[in-house]
TIPA-590843 format. One record per residue (C-alpha): residue number from 1; z, x, y. Coordinates in pm, whole numbers, plus 32768, in hexadecimal, padded with zeros to 4 digits. Layout:
TIPA-590843
k:NUM | pz:Z | px:X | py:Y $
...
This chain:
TIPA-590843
k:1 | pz:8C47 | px:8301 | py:7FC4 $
k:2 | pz:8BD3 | px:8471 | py:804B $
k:3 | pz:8B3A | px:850F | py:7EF4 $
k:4 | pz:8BBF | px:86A3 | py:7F0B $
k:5 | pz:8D1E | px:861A | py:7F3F $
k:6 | pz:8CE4 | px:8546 | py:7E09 $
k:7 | pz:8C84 | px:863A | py:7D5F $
k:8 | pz:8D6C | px:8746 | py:7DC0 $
k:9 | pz:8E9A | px:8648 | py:7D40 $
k:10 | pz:8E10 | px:8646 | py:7BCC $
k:11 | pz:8D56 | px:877F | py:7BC9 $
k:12 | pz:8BDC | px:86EA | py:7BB2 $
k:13 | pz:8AEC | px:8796 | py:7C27 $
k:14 | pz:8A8A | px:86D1 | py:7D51 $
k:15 | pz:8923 | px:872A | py:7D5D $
k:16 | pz:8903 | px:8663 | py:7C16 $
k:17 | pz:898E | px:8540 | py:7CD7 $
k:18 | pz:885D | px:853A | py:7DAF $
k:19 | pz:87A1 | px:84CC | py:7C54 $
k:20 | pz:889A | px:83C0 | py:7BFE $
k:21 | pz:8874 | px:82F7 | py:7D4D $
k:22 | pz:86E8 | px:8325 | py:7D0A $
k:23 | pz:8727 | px:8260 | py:7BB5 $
k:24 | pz:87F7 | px:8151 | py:7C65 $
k:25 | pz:86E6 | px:812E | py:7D82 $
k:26 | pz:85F2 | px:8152 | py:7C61 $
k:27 | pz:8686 | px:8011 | py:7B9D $
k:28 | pz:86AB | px:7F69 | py:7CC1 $
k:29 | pz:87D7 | px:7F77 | py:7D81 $
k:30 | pz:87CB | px:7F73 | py:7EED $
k:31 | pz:88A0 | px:80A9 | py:7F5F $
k:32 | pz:887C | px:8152 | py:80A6 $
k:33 | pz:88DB | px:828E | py:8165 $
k:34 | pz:89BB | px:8251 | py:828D $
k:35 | pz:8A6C | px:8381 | py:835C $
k:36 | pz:8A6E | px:844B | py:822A $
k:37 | pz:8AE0 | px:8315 | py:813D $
k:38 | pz:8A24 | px:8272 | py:800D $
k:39 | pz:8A8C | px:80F5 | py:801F $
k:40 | pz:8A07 | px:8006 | py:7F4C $
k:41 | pz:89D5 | px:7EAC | py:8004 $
k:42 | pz:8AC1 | px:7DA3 | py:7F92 $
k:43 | pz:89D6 | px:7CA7 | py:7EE6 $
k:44 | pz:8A8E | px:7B6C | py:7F4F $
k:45 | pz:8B1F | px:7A64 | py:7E68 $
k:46 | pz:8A6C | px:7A47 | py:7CF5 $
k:47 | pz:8972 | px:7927 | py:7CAF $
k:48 | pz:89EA | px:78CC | py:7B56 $
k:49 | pz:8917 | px:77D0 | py:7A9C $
k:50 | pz:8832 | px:7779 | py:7B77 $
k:51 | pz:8718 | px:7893 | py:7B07 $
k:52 | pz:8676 | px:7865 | py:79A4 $
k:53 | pz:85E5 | px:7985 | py:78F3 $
k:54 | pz:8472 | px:7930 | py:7961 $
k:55 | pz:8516 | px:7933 | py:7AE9 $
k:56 | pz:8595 | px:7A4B | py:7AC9 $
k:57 | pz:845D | px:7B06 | py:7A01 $
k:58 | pz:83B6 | px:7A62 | py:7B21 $
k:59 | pz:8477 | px:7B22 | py:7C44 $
k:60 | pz:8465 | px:7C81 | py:7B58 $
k:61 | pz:830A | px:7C6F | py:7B57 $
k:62 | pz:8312 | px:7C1D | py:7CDC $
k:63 | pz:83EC | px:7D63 | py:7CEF $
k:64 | pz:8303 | px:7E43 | py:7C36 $
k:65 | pz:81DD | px:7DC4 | py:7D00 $
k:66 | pz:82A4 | px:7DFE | py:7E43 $
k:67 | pz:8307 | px:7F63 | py:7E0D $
k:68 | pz:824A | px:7FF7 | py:7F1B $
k:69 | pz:82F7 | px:7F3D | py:8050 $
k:70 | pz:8471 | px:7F31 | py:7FB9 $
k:71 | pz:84E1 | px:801A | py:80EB $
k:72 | pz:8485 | px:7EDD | py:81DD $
k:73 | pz:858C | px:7DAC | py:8231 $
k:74 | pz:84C8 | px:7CE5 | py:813C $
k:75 | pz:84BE | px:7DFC | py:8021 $
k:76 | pz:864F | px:7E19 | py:8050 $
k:77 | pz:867C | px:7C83 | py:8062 $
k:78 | pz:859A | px:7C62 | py:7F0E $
k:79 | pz:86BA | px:7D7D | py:7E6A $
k:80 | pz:87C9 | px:7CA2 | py:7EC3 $
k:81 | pz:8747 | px:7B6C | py:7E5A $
k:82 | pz:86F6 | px:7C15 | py:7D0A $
k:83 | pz:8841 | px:7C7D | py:7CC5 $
k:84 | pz:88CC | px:7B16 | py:7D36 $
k:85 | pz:87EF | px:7A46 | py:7C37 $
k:86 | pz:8829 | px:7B94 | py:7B66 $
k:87 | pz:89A8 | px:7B77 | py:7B2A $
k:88 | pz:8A25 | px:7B05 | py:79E3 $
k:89 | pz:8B29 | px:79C8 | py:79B9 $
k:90 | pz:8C64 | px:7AAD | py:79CA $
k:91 | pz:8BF0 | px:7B6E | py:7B36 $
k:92 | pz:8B81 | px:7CA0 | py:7A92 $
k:93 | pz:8A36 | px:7D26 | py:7B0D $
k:94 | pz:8927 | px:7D16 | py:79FE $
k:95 | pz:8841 | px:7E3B | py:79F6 $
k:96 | pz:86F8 | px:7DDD | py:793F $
k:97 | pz:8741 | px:7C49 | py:7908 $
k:98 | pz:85F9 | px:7BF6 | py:7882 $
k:99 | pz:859A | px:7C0A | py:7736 $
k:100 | pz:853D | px:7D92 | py:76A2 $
k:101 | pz:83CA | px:7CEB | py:764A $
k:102 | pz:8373 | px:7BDD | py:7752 $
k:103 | pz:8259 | px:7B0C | py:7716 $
k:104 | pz:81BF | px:7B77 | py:784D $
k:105 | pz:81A4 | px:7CE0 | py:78FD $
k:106 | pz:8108 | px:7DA1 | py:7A06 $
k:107 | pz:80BB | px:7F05 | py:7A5C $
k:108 | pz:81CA | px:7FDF | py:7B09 $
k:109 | pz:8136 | px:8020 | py:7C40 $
k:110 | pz:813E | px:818E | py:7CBE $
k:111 | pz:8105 | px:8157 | py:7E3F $
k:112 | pz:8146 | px:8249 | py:7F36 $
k:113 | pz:82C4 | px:82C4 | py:7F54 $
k:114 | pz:8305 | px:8207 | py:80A0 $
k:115 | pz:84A5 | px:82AB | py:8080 $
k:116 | pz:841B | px:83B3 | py:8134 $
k:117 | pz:8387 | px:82E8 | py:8263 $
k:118 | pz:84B8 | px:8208 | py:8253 $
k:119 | pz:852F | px:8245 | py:83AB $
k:120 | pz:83B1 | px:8200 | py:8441 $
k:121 | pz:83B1 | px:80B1 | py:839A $
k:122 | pz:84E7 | px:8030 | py:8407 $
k:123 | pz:845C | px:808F | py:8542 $
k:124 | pz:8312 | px:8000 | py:8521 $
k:125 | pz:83B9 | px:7ED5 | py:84A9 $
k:126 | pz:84A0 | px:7E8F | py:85C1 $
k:127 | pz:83A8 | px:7F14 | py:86B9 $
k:128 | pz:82AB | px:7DEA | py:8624 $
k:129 | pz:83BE | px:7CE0 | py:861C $
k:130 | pz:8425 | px:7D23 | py:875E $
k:131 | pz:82F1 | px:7D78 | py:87FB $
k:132 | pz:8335 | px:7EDC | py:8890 $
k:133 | pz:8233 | px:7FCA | py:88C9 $
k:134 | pz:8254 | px:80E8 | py:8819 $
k:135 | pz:8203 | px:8284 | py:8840 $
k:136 | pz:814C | px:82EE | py:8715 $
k:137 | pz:80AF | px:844E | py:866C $
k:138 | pz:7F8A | px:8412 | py:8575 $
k:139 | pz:7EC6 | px:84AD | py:8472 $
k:140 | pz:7D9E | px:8403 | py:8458 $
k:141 | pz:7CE3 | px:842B | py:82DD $
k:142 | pz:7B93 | px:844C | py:8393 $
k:143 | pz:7BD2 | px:8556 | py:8476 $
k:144 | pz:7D1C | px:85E8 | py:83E3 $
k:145 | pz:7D84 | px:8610 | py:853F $
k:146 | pz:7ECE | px:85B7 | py:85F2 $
k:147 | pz:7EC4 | px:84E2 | py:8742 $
k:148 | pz:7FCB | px:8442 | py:8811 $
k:149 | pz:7FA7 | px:82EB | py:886B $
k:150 | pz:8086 | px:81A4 | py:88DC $
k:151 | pz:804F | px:807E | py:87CD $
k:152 | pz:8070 | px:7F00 | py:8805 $
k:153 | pz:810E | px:7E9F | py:8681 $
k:154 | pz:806E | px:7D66 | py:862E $
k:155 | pz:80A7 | px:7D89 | py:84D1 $
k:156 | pz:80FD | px:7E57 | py:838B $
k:157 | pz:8014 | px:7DFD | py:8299 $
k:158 | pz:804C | px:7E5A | py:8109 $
k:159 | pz:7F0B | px:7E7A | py:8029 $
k:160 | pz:7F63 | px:7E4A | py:7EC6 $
k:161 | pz:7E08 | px:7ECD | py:7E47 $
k:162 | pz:7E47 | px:8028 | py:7F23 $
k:163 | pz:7FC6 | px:8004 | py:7EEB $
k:164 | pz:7FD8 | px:8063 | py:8041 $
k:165 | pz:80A1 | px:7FE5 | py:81C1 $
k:166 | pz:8006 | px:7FEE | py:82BD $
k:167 | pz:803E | px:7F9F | py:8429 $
k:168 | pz:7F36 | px:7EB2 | py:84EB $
k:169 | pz:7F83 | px:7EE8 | py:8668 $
k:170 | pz:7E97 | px:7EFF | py:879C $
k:171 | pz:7E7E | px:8093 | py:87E5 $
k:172 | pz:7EB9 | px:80BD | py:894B $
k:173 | pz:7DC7 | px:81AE | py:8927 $
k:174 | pz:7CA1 | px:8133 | py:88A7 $
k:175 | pz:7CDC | px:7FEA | py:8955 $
k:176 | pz:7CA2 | px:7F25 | py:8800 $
k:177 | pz:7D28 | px:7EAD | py:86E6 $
k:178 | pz:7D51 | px:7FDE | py:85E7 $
k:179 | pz:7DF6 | px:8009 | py:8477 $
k:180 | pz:7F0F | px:811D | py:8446 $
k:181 | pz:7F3A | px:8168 | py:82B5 $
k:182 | pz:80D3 | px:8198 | py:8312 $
k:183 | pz:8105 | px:82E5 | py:8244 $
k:184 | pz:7FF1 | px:8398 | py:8345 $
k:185 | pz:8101 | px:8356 | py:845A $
k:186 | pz:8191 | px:849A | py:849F $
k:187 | pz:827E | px:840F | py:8599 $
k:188 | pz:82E1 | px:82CA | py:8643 $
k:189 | pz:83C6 | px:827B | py:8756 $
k:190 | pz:8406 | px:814A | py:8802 $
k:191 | pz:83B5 | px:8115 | py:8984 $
k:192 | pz:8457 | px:804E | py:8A80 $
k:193 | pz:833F | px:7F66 | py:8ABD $
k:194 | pz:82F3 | px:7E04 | py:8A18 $
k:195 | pz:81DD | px:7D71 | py:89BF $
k:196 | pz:80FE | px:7C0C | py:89C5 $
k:197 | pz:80AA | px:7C20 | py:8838 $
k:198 | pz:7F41 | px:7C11 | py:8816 $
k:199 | pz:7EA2 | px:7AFA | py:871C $
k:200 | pz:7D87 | px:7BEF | py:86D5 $
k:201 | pz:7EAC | px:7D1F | py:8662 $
k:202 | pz:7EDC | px:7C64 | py:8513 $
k:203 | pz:7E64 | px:7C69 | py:83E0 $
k:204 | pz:7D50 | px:7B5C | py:8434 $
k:205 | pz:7CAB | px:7CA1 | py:84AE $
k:206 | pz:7C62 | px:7D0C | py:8358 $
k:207 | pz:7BB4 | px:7B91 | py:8301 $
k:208 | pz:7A87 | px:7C53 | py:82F7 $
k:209 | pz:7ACF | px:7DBD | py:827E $
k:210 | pz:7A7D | px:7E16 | py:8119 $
k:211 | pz:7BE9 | px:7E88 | py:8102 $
k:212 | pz:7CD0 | px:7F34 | py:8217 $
k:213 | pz:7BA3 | px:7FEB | py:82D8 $
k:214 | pz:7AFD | px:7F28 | py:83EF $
k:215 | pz:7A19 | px:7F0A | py:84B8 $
k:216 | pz:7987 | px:7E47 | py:85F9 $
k:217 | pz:7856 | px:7E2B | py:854C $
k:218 | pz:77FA | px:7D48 | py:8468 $
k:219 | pz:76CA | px:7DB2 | py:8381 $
k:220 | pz:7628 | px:7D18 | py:827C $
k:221 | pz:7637 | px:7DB8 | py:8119 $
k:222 | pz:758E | px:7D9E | py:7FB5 $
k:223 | pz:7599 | px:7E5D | py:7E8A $
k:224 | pz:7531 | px:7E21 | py:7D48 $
k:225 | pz:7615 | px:7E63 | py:7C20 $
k:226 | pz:759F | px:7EB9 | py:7AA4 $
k:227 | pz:7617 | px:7E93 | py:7949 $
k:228 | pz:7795 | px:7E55 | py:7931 $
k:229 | pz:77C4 | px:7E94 | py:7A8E $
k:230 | pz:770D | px:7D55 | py:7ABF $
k:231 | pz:77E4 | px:7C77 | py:79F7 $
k:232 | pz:792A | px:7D09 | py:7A91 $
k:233 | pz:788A | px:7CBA | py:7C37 $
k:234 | pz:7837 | px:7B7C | py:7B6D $
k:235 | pz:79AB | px:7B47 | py:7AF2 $
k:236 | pz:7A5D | px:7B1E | py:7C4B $
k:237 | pz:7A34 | px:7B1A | py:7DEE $
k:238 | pz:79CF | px:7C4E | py:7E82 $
k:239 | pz:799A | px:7BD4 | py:7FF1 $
k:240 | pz:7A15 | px:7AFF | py:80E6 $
k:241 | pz:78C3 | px:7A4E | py:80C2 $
k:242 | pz:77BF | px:7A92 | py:7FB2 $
k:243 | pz:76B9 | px:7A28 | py:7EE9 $
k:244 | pz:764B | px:7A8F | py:7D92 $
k:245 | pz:74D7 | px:7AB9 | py:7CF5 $
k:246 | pz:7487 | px:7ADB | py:7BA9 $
k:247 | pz:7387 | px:7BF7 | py:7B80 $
k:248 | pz:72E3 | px:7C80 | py:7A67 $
k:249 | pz:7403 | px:7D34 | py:7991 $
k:250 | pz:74FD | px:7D18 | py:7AC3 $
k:251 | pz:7544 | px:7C50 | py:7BF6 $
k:252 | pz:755F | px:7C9D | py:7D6D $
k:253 | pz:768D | px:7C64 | py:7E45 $
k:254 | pz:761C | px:7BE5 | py:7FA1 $
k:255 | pz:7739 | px:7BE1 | py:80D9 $
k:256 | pz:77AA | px:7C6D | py:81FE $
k:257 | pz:78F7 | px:7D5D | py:8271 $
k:258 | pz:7950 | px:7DFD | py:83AD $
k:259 | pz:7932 | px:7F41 | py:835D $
k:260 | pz:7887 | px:7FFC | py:8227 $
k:261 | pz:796F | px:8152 | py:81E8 $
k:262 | pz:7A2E | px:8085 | py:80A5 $
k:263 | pz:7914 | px:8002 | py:8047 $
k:264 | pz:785B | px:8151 | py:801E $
k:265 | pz:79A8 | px:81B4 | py:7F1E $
k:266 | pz:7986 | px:8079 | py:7E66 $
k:267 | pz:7803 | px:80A2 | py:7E41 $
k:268 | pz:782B | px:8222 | py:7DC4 $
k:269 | pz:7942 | px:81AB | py:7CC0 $
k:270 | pz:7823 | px:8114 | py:7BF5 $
k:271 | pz:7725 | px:8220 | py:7BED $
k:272 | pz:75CD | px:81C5 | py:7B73 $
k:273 | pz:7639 | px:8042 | py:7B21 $
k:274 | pz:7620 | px:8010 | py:7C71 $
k:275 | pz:752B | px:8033 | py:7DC0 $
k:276 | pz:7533 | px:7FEA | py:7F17 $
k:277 | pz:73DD | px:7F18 | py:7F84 $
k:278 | pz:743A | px:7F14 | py:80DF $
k:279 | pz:74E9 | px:7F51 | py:81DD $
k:280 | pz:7430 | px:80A1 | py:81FC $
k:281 | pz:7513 | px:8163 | py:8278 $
k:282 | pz:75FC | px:8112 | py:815B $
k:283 | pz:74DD | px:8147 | py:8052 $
k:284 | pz:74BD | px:82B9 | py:80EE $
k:285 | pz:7636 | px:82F0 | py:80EE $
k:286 | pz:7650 | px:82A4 | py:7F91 $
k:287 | pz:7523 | px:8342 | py:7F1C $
k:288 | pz:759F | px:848C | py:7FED $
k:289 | pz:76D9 | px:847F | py:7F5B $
k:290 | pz:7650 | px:8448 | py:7DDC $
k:291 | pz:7576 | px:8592 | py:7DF4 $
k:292 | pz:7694 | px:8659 | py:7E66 $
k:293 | pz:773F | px:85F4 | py:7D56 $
k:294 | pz:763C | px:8650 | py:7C79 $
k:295 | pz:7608 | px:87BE | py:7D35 $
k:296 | pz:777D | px:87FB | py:7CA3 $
k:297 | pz:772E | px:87C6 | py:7B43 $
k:298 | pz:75B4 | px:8860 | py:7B3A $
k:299 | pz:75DE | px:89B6 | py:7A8F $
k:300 | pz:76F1 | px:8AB0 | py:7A9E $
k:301 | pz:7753 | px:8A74 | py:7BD3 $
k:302 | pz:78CD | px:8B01 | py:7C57 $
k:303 | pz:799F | px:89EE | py:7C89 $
k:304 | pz:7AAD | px:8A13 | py:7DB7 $
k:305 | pz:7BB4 | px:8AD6 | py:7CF6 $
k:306 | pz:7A97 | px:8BD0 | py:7C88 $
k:307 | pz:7A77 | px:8B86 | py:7B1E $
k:308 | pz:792B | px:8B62 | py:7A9C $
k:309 | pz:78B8 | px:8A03 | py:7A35 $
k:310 | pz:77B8 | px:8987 | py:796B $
């Protein structure tokens, strides 16, 4: 249905019915925007009795952790299923059909609104199943610059730590292998020419990145973490590869990563629990970037909206 006629026919006010269709996309049910239409997919025949209530608490939880990529094919084809396994024994659809307190929960994610990029990622995604070249504009976070460039799309990548897509591809270029965070895109187009797919334009290029930012460079690392920092680097895998030293009142986390930009972030996230013993260049990155901090908060100094603090 168009929404203004709608609305005209029992005097709504249509504006309102923008809100509604957020609520139904909210809760989960897959409705798109064709020629000026709202449809809402058909979900296919019901799957009664073959989900129990842990199943189903299973695939909700799936849902919630999925948020960020429900405007791909696969985001769209979890929504149906849900509603399939959702339906009750008479065909009706069941909204919420696990229990109001499950056993088990998770937190709602708040990743980046992709509904606003949805047209670039159903372009992305086609362009990277099909393997078509494609014209891009980006705004890089480094430089905050846009450039044109042709990408390769090897593949998109999502990052449930950074609740983020991104696009792996081989940048035309910068002849290599580079890492597009999808919502920096400010436009994408596909070309007319194919593609070999590259093994390297995958997500085996991050095997060695600390996260999503690479490098060609692989450099060793160690830092030494204090207090209860120490028991939490203790608690799980940091790296690829590491090793772990007890140390007086801490321990130090030995490895190596292609590239050291996250790892600067996570370092400064723990203040004075934790220091860089080498590389060097990290140490003095950190160290810079710890006295800065401290410049802001020495005295009365004017913060950037001109207020005084301190």
């Amino acid at each position: 249905m168009a929404l203004k006629p709608l609305a005209d026919k029992y005097n709504w006010k249509w504006r309102n019915l923008y809100r509604d269709i957020e609520v139904l996309e909210a809760a989960g049910f897959p409705i798109r925007k064709e020629n000026g239409l709202y449809l809402m997919d058909p979900m296919g025949p019901a799957i009664v009795g073959t989900a129990t209530p842990d199943e189903r608490l299973a695939l909700f939880l799936v849902r919630e952790q999925a948020a960020g990529w429900k405007h791909t094919s696969l985001g769209k084809a979890l929504d149906k299923l849900w509603h399939r396994l959702a339906a009750s024994a008479d065909g009706q659809s069941v909204l919420f059909p696990v229990e109001s307190n499950p056993w088990l929960a998770t937190r709602a994610l708040h990743p980046i609104d992709y509904g606003r990029h949805a047209k670039m990622v159903e372009t992305l995604e086609r362009a990277t199943r099909e393997h078509i070249a494609v014209q891009a504009r980006y705004r890089a976070a480094s430089t905050r610059q846009l450039s044109s460039r042709v990408i390769e799309p090897g593949q998109l990548y999502w990052d449930p730590g950074l609740e983020t897509l991104y696009l792996i591809g081989w940048c035309r270029l910068r002849a290599d292998v580079r890492v597009f965070a999808v919502h920096r895109f400010a436009a994408v187009s596909p070309t007319e020419q194919s593609f070999v797919p590259r093994a390297e334009a995958t997500g085996r290029a991050l095997k060695d990145a600390f996260r999503v930012w690479r490098s060609e460079h692989i450099t060793p690392i160690r830092i030494r973490f204090e207090g209860a920092a120490a028991d939490e680097i203790r608690e799980r895998r940091w790296l690829a590869k590491q090793e772990l030293t007890d140390v007086a009142d801490g321990v130090v986390l030995s490895g190596e990563v292609a590239g050291l930009a996250e790892v600067e972030r996570w370092v400064l996230g723990y203040g004075d629990s934790a220091e860089v013993i080498e590389p060097k260049a990290l140490r003095e990155a950190v160290a810079a970037k710890l006295r800065a901090a401290a410049g802001r908060y020495a005295g009365n100094r004017l913060s950037r909206t001109g207020k005084v603090e301190g």
